[in-house]
N, C-alpha and C positions, 0 to 999 in steps of 0.2 A: 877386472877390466879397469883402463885407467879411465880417466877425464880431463878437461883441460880446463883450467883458470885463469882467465883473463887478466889476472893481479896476484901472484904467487905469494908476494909480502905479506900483503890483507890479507890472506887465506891463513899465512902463519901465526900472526899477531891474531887473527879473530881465535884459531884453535890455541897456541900459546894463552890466552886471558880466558876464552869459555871450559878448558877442560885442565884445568890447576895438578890435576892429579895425573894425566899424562907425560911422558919425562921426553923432553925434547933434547935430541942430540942436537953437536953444534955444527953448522953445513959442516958438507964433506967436501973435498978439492974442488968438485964441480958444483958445489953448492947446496947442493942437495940435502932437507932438514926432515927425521924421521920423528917422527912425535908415534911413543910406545905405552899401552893404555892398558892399566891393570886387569883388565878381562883378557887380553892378550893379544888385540888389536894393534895392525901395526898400520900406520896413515905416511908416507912418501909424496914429499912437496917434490918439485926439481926447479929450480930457476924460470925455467922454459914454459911455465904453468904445466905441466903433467902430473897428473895426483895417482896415485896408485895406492892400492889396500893390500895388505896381505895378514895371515896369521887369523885367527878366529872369529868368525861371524859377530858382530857386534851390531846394532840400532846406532851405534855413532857415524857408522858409515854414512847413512842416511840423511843425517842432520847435518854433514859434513858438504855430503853430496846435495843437498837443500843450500846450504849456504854459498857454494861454488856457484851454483843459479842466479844466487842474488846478488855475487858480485860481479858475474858477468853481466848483469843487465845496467849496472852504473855505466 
């Protein structure tokens, strides 16, 4: 299920600095930045604020999904 981000950048920069060990591709044509996370979690920005999860259950979802809250509420 996706969600939407009110601030796509800050979303990228907050998981780019809080999760070191996740390997961030570089946008794609459309901009789009997938950040891939050693348990096998995969996290999908899009420009447009649309977040999508895919690839193996992970608790970062959540924290991810907790932070998408807090930047929509700025």
């Amino acid at each position: 299920m996706a969600i939407s981000c009110g601030d796509p950048g800050r979303l990228i920069q907050h998981i780019g600095n809080s999760y070191p060990k996740a390997k961030q591709s570089e946008p794609t044509a459309i901009g789009t930045v997938q950040f891939s996370f050693p348990d096998g979690h995969v996290v999908n920005v899009f420009p447009n604020g649309t977040v999508n999860f895919q690839g193996k259950a992970s608790g970062v979802k959540a924290e991810i999904e907790a932070q998408v809250e807090i930047i929509n509420r700025a």
